[in-house]
VOGU-3710 file (C-alpha; in Angstrom, 3 decimals, decimal comma):
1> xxxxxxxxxx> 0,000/0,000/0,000  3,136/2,504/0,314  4,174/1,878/-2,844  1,028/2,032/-4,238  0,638/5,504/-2,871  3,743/6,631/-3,588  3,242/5,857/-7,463  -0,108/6,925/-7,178  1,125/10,558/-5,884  3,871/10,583/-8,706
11> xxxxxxxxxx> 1,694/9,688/-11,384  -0,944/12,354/-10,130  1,713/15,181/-9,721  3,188/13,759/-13,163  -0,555/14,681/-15,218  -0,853/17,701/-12,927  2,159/19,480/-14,135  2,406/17,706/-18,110  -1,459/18,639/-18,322  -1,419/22,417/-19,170
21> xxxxxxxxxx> 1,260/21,733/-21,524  -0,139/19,092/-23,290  -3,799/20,675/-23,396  -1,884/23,646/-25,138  -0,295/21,586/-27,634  -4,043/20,238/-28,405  -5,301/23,781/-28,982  -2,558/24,738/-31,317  -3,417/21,646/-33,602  -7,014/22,513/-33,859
31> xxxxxxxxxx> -9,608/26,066/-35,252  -10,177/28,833/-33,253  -13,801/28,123/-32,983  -13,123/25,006/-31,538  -10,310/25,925/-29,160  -12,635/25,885/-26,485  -13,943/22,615/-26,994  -13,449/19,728/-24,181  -12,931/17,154/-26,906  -9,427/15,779/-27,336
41> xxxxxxxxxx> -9,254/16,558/-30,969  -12,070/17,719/-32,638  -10,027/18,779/-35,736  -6,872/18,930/-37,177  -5,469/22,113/-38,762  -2,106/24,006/-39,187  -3,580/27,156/-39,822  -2,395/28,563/-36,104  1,282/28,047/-36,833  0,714/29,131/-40,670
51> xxxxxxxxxx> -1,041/32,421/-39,180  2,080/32,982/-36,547  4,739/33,302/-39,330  2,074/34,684/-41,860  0,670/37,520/-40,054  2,197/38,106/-37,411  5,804/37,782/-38,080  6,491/35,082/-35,531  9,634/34,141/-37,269  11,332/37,550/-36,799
61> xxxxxxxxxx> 10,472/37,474/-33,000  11,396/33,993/-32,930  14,734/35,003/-34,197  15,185/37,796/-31,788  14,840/36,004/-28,400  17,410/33,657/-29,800  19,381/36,066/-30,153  18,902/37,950/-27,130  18,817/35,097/-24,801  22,117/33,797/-26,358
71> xxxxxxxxxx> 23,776/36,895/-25,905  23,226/37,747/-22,836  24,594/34,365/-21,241  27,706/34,599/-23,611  28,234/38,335/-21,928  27,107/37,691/-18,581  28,585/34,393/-17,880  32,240/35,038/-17,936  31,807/38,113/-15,473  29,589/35,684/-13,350
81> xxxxxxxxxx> 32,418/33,371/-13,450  35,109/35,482/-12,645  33,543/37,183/-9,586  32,325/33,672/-8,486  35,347/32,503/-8,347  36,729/35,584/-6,337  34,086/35,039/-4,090  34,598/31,134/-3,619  38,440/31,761/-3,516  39,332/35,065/-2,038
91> xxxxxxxxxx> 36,137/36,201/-0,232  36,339/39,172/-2,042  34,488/41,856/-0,099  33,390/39,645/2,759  30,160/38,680/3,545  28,853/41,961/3,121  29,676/42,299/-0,750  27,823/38,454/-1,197  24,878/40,159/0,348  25,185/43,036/-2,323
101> xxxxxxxxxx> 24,838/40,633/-4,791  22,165/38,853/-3,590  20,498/42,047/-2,673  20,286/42,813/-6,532  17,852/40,259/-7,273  15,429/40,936/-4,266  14,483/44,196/-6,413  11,166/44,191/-8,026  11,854/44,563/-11,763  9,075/47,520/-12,122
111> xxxxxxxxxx> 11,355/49,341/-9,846  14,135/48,765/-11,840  12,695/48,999/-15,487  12,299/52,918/-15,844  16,060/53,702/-14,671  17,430/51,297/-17,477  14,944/52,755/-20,183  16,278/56,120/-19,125  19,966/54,664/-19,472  19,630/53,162/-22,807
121> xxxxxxxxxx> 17,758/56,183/-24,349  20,765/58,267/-22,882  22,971/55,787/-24,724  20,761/55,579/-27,528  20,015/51,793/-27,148  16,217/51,635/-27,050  14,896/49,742/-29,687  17,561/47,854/-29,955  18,682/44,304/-29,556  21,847/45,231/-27,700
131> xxxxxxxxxx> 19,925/47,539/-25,496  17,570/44,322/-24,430  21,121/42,099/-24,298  23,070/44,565/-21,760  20,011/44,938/-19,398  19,554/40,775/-19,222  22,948/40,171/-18,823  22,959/42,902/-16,118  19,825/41,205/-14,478  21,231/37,471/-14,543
141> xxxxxxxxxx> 24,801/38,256/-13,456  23,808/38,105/-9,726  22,106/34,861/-10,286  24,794/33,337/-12,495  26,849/34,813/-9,930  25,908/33,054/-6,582  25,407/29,810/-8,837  29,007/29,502/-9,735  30,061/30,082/-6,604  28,677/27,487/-5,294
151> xxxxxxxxxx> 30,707/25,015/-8,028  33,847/26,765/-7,308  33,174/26,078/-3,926  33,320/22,060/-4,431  36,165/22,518/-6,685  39,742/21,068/-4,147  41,869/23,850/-3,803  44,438/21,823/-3,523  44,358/21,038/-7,168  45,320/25,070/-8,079
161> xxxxxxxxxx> 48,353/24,691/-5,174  49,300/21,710/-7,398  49,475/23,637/-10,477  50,928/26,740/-9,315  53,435/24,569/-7,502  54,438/23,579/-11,182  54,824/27,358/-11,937  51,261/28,400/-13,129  50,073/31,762/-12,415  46,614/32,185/-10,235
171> xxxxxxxxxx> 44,830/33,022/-13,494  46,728/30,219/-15,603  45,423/28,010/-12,573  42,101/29,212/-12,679  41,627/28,603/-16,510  43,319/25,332/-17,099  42,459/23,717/-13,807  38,846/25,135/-12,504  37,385/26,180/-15,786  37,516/22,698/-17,143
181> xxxxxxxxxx> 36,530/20,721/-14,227  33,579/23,696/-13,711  32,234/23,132/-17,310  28,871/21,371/-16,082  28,461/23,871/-13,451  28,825/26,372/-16,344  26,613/24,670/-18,612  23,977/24,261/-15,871  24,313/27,949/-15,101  24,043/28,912/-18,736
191> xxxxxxxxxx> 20,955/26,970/-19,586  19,338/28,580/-16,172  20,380/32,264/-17,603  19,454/31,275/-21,198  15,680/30,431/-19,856  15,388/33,806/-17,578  16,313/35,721/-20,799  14,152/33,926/-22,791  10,937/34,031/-20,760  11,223/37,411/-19,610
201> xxxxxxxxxx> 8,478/39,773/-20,357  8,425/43,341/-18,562  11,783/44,733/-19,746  11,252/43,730/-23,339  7,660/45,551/-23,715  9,075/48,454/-22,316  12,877/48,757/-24,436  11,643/46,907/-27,357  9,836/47,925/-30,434  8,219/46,923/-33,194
211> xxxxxxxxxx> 10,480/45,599/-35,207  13,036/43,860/-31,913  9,892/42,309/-29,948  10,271/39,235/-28,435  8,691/35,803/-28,069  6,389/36,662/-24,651  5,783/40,455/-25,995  4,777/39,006/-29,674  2,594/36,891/-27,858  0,905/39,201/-25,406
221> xxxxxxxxxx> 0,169/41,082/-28,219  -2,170/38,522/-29,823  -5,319/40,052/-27,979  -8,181/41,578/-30,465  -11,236/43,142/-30,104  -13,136/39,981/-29,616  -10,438/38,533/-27,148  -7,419/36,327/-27,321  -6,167/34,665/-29,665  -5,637/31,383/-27,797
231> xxxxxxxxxx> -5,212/29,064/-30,749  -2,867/31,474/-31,895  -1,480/31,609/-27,941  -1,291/28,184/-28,033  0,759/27,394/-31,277  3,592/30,341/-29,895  3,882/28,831/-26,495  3,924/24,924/-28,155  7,164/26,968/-30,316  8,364/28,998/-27,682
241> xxxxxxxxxx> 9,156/25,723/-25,065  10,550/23,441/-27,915  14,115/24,669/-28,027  13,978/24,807/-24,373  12,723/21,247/-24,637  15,391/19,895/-27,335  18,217/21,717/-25,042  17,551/20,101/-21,751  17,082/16,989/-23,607  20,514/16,750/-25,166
251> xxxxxxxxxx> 22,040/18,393/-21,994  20,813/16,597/-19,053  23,363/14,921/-17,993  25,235/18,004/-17,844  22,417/20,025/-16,114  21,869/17,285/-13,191  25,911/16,799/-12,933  26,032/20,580/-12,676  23,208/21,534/-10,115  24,829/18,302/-7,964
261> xxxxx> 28,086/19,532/-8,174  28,334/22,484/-5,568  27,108/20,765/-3,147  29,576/17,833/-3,387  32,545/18,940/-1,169
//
């Protein structure tokens, strides 16, 4: 009867959380005036997706959270690294500069969305997709930041005394001897950072426009006069989570040996 229950309450909490998902992958395959419908598929049609890259120029949006999302790990991510490291090695600026960090993210983003449109209007970055790639890789470093440390942390020290020992500088210790064992760690921190930049919504409606919208903007947008879209809805959000799908699939091992890997000491 334990096991039984304990199945039972995996299976449940399995159809709880694949449900929504799967219910919106249903209404992207089927019309608009049957979106509401409780059957499992009352139709088939492919006129949502056709309509995305049609009319609404899904495909340029698609293309622009790529490359935002991407860009903003491959800036933040060696900054997170290095002051990670200086934390996990040095204790750079004590306890009270780890608690600046951390500080960062407790911040509401409204209250920190008008000063960064003011500072990329100043620096004539609105509209842009640099504008949108500076202000995410500003948001995740704190997060990237505290999630290195951690790896560094489980990294033996004694390995960098070894290799300085053999005449290797602190840096040349730091990139041929904790870089390479830290590569899951890094590759579990850069899917995390990829997936903040890709989902996030408030700072690209505000410092986007037209024409560098992204994915959750393009799809808040598909509201009319007679309501949402949701077949529409639907179709983006079944192509929004599918390279987030493919990546953690081919990555996995990496992201589970990375998460695990801080706290092994």
């Amino acid at each position: 009867m334990r096991k039984f229950g304990l199945h039972f309450g995996l299976i449940l909490a399995c159809v709880v959380v694949l449900l929504p998902p799967l219910w919106a992958l249903r209404t992207s395959f089927v019309p608009e005036s049957m979106s509401y419908s409780t059957e499992i598929l009352p139709a088939f049609t492919l006129d949502n997706y056709a309509g995305l890259f049609a009319k609404n120029r899904f495909g340029t949006f698609y293309v622009n959270s790529l490359i935002v999302a991407l860009g903003s790990v491959i800036v933040a991510l060696p900054f997170a690294a290095c002051t990670g490291y200086a934390f996990a090695r040095f204790r750079t600026g004590g306890r009270f500069a780890r608690f600046v960090v951390l500080a960062t993210q407790m911040l509401p983003p409204v209250a920190l969305v008008l000063p960064a449109f003011a500072l990329l209007r100043g620096a004539g970055l609105t509209n842009s997709l640099p504008g949108l790639i500076l202000v995410y890789s500003a948001l995740n470093l704190p997060f990237l930041t505290w999630i290195l440390m951690g790896f560094f942390e489980g990294v033996p020290v004694d390995m960098e005394w070894a290799a300085m020992t053999d005449g290797a500088t602190a840096w040349g210790a730091f990139w041929r001897i904790v870089i390479p064992i830290s590569l899951p760690g890094l590759a579990a921190a850069g899917v995390l950072g990829f997936i903040l930049s890709w989902n996030e919504f408030l700072f690209a409606l505000v410092l986007s426009g037209p024409q560098t919208a992204t994915i959750p903007v393009s799809l808040a947008a598909l509201q009319t006069s007679n309501g949402v879209q949701i077949a529409k809805v639907s179709a983006g959000v079944v192509l929004a989570i599918l390279p987030l799908v493919i990546a953690s699939r081919f990555i996995q091992r990496f992201i589970i040996q990375g998460l695990t890997f801080g706290g092994v000491k």
